[in-house]
KOLLUMVO-867172 format. One record per residue: x, y, z of N, C-alpha, C, O in turn. Coordinates in pm, whole numbers, plus 50000, padded with zeros to 5 digits. Layout:
BEGIN
XYZXYZXYZXYZ...
//
This chain:
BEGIN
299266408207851298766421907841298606425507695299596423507625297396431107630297466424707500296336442107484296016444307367295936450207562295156462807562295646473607601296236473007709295556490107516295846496107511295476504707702296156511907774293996498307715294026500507847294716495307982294766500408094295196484007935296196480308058297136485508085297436488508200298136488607943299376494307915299076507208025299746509608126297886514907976297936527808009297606525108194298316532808259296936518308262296566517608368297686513208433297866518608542298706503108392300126501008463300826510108438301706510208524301016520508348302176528208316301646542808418302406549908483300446544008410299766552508483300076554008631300426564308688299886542508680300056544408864301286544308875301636548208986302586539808768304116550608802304136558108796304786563208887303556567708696303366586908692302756588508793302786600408823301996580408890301576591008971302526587309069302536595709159303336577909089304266582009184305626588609152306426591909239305806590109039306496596109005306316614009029307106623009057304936613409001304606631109035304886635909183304876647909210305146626009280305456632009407307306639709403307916648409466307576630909299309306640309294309246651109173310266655409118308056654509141308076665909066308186661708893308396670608809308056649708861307646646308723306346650008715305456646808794306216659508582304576659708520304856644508407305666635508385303096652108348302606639708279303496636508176303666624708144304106646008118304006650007964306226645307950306936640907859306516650708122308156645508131308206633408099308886628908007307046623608214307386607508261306576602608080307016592108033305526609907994305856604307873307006605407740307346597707651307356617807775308536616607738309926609407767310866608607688309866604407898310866593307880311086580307869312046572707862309396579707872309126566807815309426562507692309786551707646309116576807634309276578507469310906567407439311076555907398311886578807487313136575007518313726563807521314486559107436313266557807650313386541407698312906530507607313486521007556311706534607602311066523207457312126522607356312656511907328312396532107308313316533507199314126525407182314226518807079315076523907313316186521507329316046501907355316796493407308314776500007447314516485507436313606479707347313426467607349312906488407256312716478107099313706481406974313506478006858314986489807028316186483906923316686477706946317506474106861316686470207083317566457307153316166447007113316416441307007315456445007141314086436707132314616431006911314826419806866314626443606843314936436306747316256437106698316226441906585317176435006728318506428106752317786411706704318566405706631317056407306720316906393106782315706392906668315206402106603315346374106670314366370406557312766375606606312486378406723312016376206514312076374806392312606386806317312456387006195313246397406381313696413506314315086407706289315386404606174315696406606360316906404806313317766414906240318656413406156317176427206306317796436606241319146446006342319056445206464320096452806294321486456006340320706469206428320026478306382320986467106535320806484206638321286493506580322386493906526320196504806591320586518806534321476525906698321936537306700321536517706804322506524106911323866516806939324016504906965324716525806930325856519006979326306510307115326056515207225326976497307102326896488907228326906497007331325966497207410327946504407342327996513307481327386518207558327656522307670326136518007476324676530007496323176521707490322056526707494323496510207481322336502907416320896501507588320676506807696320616495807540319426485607656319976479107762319696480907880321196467607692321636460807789322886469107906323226465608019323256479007837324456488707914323276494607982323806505607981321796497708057321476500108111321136484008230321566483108345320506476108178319836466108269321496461408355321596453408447322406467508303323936460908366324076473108492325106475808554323156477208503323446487208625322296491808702321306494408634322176493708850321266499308909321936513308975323086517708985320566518009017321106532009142321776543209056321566546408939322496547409134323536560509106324016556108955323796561708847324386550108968325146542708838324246544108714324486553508638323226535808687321876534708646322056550408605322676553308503321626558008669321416569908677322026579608605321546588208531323336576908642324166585608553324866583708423325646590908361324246569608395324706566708283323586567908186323826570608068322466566308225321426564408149321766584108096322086586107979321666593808173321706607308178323156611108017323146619307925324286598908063325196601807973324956599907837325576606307752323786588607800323246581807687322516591007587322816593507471321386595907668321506611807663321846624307587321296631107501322976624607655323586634107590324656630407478325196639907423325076615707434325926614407354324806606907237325416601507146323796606207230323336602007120321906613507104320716611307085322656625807122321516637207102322696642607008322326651006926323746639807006325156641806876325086642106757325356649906665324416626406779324606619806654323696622606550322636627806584323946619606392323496627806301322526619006264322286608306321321906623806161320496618906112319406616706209319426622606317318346607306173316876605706239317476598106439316746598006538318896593206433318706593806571319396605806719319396608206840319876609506584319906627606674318516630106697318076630806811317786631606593316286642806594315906630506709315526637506803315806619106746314546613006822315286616706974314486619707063316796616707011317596620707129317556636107128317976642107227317086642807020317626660607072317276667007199316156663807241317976675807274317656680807352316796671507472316246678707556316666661107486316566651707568317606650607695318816648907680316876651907835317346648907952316506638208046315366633908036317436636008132316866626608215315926633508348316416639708442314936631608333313876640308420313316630608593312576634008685314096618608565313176612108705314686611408774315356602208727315296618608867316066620408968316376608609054317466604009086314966604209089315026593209186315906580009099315856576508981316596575609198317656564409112316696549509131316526540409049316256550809244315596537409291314666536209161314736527109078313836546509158312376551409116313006547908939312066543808871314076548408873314546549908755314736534008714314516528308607315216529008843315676515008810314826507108814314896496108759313416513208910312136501608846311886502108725312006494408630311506512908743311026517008602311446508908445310716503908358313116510408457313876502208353313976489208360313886482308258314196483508488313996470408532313116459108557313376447408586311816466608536311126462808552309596466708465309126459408377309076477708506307676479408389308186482408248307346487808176309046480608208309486484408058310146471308044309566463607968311306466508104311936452808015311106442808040311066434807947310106438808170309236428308111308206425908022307496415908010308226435507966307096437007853308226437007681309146444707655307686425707598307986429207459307556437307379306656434407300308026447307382306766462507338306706455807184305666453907121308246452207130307796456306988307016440006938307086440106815306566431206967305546423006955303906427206922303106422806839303796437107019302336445807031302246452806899303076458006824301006451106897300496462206767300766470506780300976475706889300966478506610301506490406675300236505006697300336517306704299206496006701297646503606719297776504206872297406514606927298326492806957298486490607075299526505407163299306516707207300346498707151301796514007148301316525007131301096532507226300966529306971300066543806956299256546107095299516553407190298426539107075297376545307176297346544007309296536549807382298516533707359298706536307504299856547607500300616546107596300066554107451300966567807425300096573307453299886574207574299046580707347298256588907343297106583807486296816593007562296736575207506295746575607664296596582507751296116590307833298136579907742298616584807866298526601807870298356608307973298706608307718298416617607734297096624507778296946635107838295986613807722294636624907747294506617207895293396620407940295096609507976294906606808121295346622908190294786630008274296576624508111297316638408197296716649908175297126659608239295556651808073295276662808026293926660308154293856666708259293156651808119292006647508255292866651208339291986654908417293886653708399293996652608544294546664908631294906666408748294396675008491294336684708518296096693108478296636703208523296486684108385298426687108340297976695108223296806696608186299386701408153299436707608053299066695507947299426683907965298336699607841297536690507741298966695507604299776704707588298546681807527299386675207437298876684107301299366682707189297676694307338297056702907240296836695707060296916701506952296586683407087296796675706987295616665806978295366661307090294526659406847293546652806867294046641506764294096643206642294416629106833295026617606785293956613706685292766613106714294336611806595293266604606478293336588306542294346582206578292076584106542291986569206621291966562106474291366563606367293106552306535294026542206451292866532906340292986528406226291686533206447290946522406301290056536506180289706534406063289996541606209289766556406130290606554706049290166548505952292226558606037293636553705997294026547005847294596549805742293086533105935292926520405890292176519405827292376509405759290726527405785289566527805668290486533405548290876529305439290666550205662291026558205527292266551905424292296555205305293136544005474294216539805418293986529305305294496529005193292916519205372291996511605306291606515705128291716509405023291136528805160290376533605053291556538704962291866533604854292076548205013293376557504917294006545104861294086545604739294576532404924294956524804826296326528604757296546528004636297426533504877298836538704820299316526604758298866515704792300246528104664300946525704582302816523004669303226525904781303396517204568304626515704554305156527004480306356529604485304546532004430305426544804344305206555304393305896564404347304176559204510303236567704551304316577904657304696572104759304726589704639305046597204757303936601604875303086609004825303776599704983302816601605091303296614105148304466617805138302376620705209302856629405275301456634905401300246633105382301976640405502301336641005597301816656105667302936656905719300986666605663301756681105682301676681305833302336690205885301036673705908300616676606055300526662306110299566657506170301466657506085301996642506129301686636006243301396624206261301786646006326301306643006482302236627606477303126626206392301896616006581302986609406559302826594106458302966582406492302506600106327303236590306256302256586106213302216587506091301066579706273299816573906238299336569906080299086558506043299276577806026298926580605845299916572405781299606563105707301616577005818302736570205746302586559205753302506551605657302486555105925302546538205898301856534405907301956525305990300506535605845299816529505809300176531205631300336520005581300266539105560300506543305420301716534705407301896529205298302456533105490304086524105442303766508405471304366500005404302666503905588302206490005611301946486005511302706478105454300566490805444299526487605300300856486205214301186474905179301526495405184302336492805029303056482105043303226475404941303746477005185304646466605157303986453205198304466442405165302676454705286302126442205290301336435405176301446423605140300316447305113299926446304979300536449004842299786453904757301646446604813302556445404671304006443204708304746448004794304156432704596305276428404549306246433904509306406435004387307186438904602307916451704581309416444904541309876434704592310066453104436311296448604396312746456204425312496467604465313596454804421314576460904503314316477004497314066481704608314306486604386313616498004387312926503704465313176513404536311486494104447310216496004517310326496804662309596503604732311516487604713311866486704875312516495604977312406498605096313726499704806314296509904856313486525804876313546535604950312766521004769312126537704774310936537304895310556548404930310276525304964309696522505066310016526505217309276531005305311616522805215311966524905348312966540205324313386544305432313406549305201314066564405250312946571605166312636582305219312286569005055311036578504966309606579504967309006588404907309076571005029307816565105034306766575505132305586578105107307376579105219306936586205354307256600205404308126599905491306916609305383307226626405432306616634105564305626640005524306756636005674305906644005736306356654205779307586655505771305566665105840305806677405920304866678106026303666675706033306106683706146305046681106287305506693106330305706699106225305836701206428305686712506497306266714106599307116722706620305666702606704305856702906856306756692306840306656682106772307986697606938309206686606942308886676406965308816667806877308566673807107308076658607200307676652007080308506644307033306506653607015305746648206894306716644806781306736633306735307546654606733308596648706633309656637506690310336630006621309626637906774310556626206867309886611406817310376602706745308456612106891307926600706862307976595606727308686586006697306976604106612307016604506533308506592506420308536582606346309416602506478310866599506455311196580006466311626571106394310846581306562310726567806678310076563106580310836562006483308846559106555308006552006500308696548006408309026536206396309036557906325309066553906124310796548306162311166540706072311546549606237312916542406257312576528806310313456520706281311696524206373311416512506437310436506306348310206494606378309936509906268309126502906201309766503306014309026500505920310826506106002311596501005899312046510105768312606507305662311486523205831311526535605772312716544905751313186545805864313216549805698314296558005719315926548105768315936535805777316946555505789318176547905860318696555005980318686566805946319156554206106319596557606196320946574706131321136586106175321286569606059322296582005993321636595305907321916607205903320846588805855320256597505737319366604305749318666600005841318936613905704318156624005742316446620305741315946615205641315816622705834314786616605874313276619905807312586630005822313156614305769311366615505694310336632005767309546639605712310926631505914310296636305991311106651105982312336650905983310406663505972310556672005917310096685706051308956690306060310816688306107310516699406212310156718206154310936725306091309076721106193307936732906149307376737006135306436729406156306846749206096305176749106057304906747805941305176756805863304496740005913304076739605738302956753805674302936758105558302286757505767301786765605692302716783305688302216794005655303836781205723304736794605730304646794405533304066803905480305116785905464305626787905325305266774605258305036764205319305216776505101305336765705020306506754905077307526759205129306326745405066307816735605063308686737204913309906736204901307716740104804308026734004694308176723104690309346722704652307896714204700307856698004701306356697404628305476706004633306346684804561305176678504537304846666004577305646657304540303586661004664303836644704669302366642804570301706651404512302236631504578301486621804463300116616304568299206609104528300256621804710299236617304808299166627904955300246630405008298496631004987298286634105168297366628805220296266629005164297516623905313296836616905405297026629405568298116631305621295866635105611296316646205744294996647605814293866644905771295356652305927294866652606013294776666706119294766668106241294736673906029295246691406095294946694906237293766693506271295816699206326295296703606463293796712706443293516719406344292956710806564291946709806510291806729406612292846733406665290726737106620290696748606700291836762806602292606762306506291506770606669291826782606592292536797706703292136800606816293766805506613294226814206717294596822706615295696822806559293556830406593293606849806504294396854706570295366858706507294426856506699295416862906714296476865106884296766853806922296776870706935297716872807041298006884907094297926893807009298366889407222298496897407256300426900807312301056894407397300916912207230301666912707271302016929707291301266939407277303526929207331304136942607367304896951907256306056948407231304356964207180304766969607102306176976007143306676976007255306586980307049307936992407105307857003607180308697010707234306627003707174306547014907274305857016807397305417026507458305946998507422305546995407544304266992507576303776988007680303716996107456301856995407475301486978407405302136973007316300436973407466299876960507429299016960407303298116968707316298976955307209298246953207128298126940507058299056932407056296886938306992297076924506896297946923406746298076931906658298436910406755299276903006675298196894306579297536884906622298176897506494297306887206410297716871906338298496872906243297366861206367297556851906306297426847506159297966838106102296426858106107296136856005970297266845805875298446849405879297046837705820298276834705695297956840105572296796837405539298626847505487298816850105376300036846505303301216849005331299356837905170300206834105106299596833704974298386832104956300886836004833300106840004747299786829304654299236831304546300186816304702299686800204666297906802004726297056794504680297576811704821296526805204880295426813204825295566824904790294106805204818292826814204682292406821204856291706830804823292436821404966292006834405034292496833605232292686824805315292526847005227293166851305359292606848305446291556854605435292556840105572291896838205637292716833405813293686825905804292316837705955292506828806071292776815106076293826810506121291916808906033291026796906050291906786205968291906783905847292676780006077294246767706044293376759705949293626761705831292376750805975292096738905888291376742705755290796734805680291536757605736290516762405628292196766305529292276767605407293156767305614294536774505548295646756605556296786754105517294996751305599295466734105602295056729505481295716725605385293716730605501292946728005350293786731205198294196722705119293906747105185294686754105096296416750705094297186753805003296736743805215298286741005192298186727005141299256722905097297416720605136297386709405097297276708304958298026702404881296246714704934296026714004757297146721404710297386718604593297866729304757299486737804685300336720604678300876716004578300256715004791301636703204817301296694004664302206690804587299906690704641299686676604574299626679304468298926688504427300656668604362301056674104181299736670304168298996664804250299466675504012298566673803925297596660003938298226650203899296626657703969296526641403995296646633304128296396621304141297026640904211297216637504316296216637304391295466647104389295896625204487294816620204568295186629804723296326633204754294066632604798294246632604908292996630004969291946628804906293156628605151292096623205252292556631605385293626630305444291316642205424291926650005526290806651505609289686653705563290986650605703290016654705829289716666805959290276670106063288466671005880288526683305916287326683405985286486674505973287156696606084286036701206158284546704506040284676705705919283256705506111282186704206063282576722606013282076725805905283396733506086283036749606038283446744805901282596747305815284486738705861285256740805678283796738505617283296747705552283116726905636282216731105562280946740105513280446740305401280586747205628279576756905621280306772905642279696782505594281326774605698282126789105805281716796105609281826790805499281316808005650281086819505531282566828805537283516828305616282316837205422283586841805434284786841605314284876844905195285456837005398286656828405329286546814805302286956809705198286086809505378285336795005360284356794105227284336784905146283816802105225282786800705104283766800204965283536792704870284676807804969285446809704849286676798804849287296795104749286856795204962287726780504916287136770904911287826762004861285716766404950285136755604898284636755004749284616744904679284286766504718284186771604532285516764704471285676756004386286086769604524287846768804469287776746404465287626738604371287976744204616288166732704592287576726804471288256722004380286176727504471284876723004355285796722204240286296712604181285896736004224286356740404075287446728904047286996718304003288756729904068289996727804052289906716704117291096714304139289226707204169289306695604226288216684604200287076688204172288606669204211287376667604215287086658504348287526647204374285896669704450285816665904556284756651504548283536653304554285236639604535284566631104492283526622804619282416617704607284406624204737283966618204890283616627704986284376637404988282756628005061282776632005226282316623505295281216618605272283236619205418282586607005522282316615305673283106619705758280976615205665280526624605824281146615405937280986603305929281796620506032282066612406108281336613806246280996624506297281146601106298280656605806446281276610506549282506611506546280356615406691280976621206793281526605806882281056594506872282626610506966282836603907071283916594307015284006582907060284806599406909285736589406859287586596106910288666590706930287176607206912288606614106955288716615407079287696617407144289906614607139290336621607260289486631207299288606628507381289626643107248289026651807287287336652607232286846652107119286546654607410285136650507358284686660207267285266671107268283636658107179282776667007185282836670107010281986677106955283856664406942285016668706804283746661406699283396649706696283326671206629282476670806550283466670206402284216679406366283326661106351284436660306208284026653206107283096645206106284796656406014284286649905855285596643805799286596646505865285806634805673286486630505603286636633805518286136624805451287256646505396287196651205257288256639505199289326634705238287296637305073288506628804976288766635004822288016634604725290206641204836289816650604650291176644704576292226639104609290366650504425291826645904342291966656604308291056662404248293496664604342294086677604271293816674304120293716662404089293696683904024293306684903886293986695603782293536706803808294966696103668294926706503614294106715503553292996713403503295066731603566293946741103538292906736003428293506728303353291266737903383290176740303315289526744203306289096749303409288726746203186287606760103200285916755403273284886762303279286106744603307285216739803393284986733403496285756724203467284596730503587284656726603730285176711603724284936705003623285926705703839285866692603835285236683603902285186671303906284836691003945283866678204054282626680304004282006690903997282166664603955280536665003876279976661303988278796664603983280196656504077279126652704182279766644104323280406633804304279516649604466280216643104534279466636504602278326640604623279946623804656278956614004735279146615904902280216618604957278146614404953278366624305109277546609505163276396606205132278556601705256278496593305350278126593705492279076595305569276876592405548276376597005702276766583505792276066573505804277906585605845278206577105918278406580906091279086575306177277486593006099277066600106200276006599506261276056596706381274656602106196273096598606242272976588006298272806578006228273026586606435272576572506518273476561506552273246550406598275016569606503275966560406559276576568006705276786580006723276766557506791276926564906913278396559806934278686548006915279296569406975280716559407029281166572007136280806583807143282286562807227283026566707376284196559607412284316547607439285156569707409286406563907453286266551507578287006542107609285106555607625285366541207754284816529307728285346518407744283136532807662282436523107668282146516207485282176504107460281986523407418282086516507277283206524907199283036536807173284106519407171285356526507092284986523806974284016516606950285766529606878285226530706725286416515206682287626515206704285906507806642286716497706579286566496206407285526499006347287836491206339287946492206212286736487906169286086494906092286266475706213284666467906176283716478706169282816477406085283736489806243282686499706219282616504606082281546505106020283726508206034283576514405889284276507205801285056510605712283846495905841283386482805675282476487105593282776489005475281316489205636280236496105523280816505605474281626502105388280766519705497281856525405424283056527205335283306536105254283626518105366284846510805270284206501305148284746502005038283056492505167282456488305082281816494004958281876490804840280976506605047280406518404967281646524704864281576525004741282536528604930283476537804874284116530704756284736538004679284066516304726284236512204603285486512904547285646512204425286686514704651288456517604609288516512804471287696504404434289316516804401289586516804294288596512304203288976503904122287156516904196285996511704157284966520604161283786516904158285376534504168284296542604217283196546304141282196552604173283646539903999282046547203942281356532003952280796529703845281256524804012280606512303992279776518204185279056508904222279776526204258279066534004351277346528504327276726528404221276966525104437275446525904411275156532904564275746531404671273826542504521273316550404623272796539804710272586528404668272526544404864271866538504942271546549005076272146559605091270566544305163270006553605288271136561905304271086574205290272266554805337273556566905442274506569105333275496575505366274416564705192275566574405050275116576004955275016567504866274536592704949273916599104849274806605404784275766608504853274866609804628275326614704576274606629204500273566630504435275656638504539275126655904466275956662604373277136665504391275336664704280275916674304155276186688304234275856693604340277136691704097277976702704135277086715204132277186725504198275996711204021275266727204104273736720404199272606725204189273986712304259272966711604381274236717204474273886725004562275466714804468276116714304554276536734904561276306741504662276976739204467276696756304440275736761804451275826774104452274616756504462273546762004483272956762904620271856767004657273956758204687273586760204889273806776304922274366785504862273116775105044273636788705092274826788505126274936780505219276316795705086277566799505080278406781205060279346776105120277666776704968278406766804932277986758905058278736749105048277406757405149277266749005243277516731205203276686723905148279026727205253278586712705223278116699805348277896687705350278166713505461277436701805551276306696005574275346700705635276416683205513275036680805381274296667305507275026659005560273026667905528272736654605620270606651505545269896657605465270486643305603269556639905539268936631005593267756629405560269596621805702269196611505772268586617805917269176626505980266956610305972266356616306089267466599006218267956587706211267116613106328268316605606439266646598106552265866603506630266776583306499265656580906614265606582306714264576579406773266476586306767266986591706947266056603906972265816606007090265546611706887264876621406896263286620506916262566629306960262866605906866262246602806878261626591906959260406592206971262076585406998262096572607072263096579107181264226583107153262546579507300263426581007436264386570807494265356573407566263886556007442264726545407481265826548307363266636539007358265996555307299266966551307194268326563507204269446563407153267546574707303268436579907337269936576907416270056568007500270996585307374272116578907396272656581007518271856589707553273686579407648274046579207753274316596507780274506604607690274286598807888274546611107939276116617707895276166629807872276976611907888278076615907860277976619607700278356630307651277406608807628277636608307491276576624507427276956631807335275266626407506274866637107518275116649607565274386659307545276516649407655277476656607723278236663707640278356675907651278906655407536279796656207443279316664507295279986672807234277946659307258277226663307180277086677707192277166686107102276916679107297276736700407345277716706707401277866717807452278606693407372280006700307374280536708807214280656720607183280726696107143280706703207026279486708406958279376703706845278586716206991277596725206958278186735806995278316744306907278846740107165279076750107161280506753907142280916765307159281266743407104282316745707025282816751506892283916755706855281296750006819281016755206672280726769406686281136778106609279946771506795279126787106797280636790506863281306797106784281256787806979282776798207017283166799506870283086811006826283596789306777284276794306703283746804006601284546812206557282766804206567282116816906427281786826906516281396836706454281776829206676282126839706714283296842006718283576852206654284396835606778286076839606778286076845406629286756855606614285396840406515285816845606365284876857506344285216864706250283916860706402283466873106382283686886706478283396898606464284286879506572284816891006669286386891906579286756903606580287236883906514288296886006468288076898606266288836905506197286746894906261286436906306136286056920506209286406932106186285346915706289285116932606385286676937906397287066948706352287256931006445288876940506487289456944706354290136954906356289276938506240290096933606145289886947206066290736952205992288256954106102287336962706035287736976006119288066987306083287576970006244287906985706357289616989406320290027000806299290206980906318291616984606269291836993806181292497004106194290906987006033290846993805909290457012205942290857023205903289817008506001289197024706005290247034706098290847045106069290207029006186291237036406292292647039406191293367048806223292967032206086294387037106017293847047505919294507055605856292637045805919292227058905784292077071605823291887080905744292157073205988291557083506005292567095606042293007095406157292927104905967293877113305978293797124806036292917133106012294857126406130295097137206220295027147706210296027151906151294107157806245293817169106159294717176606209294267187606178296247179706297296927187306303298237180806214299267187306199
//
């Protein structure tokens, strides 16, 4: 078994029998989460890892396969609760963790069978990732509570990581971690590509790697990952960082971000005043790190990012097609970026690569810059790796081989040696100020599908396409119905009671 789709198609028809005793999607992946855990720290016990279990004998893998039934059952439940205790990164991956499948029979296949005959930790860990994440967007298809989360696909990952080109000295950081993806790939490159010396190793496996995630389940994994893949120590306090990052500064600086911001937008909420009456709650963030006030997460993702990264500092973030055109506030943080940055990359990306259909997205690549009295970005090169590429979670998946050209173009550590070509043009900073409201959603390439009927793409992939069309128009209405209130508010407080 060697595909992310098998994994998911065998692990699949146990959730659904599992859903007859009242497991949802999101329980039976969460205790998978769990279980894995527990049998690739026994898996590397043994060569070629050879490394010491972060679980105590009592509690391990094999103190489960030594028992079926009731037994099984209640011990696995005790495991549980005594290593949700314990301190550092394997508290956070056990917290608040229970045992959710009741059935004892139903528990002991499960452990006995679709989990210990498989060597998980052998499999890529592109493999693992994403039969995680299928299982989620299976449950979200099937009509379960959704994981509200758009997995950055692993060979995407694997370009961008390509290019940034982390370092051994390099702090990484990832504000919206989701599970792990960016790190380990950012912690693979440094130790597969350089010669690292006791320092370099140490600062590899407790300094090297930072994230912040939000949603528990997700920090679990997360957790999981960077402990199983050589990160962090079972005692010590975990890379993985529970919150919202955009509540406050960290004060921290790293030297890199690599992110992937939840993608969609929520101005605001409805709740119950004191005096019993309903009104809206605004989401706005204001902060006085940030050049402007705004709803709109990946436009205030954007702005938390450039606060995190010192002077010099590289980053690669992926964002929706509004950051680059949304007016507004948008207009004035893309000025801002220009200025104080130098936005040197954009890689258009195509539809049909995320989980969720329809996700129209781009690649920004900038170097934070100290203050000057003149802009830093002389000219950014805008990569169409969108026009006429067609991809689908079922039928053509995006593979790393896709964005070889790209990586070629992009010239890592070589960038002024860049030569233009059809799909990477390069624009000065005032072609680029000189759009309407800074517009940088910049294209240039004709789509022969428009022209040629045979070249048109499958019904779904055209499905998806007007998916995110009218995903763009909900949202600059959600943002202009959120200035209407923002305006009706204003007025309604000015207007004074003439008794």
């Amino acid at each position: 078994m060697n595909s992310p789709r098998d994994l998911v198609n065998k692990l699949w028809a146990f959730c659904h029998v599992l859903r007859d005793d009242g497991v949802s999607t999101l329980d039976y992946v969460q205790q998978l989460t769990l279980l894995l855990f527990l049998k690739m720290s026994d898996e590397q016990t043994r060569a070629p890892w050879n490394r010491p279990s972060p679980v105590p004998d009592s509690m391990d893998w094999q103190s489960l396969l030594a028992r079926t039934g009731e037994d099984l059952e209640n011990h696995y439940s005790h495991i549980l609760r005594e290593l949700a205790t314990q301190d550092g990164m394997l508290g956070q991956i056990f917290r608040k963790s229970q045992n959710k499948i009741q059935n004892s029979a139903r528990l002991t296949h499960l452990i006995h069978t679709l989990i210990n005959q498989e060597n998980w930790s052998s499999l890529d860990v592109d493999v693992k990732g994403d039969a995680y994440e299928g299982l989620l967007d299976r449950g979200v298809a099937d009509g379960g509570a959704g994981a509200g989360q758009y997995f950055t696909p692993r060979a995407l990952i694997r370009a961008i990581v390509d290019v940034m080109q982390p370092g051994p000295d390099d702090t990484v950081v990832d504000p919206s971690a989701g599970t792990g993806g960016f790190l380990l790939a950012a912690h693979e490159y440094v130790v597969t590509k350089h010669q690292l010396d006791p320092d370099q190793r140490k600062h590899a496996r407790d300094g090297l790697v930072t994230g912040f995630e939000l949603v528990d389940d997700t920090v679990r994994l997360a957790a999981m990952n960077m402990l199983l893949h050589g990160i962090g120590s079972p005692t010590a306090p975990s890379p993985i960082r529970t919150g919202d990052s955009l509540k406050k500064d960290p004060g921290e600086r790293w030297s890199m971000v690599l992110a992937n911001p939840p993608f969609g937008r929520k101005s605001t909420n409805l709740v119950i005043n004191d005096e019993g009456d309903t009104e809206r709650e605004r989401y706005t963030t204001a902060r006085t790190d940030f050049w402007a006030e705004t709803s709109n997460k990946q436009l205030n993702f954007l702005q938390h990012i450039h606060t995190i990264l010192e002077n010099n500092g590289s980053a690669a973030v992926v964002l929706p097609d509004n950051v680059l055109f949304e007016g507004g506030a948008g207009e004035k943080i893309r000025q801002k970026l220009l200025d104080t940055c130098d936005l040197h990359t954009i890689l258009r990306l195509p539809t049909g690569i995320f989980y969720a259909g329809g996700v129209k997205a781009n690649v920004l690549f900038f170097d934070k810059k100290p203050g000057a009295k003149r802009p830093w970005t002389r000219e950014t090169w805008v990569y169409d790796f969108r026009t006429g590429e067609r991809f689908t979670m079922k039928t053509r998946q995006l593979a790393r081989e896709h964005l070889q050209p790209f990586v070629d173009a992009y010239c890592p550590g070589a960038r002024h040696q860049r030569v233009e070509s059809e799909r990477f043009k390069p624009f000065t900073y005032d072609e680029l100020i000189a759009r309407d409201k800074v517009n940088l959603d910049i294209s240039w390439l004709a789509d022969d599908s428009l022209e040629d009927p045979s070249k048109l793409p499958d019904p779904q992939t055209l499905i998806a396409d007007i998916t995110a069309e009218l995903q763009v128009l909900l949202g600059q209405v959600a943002g202009l119905a959120g200035v209407l209130e923002q305006a009706q508010e204003s007025v309604s407080g000015a207007v004074v009671d003439p008794e």
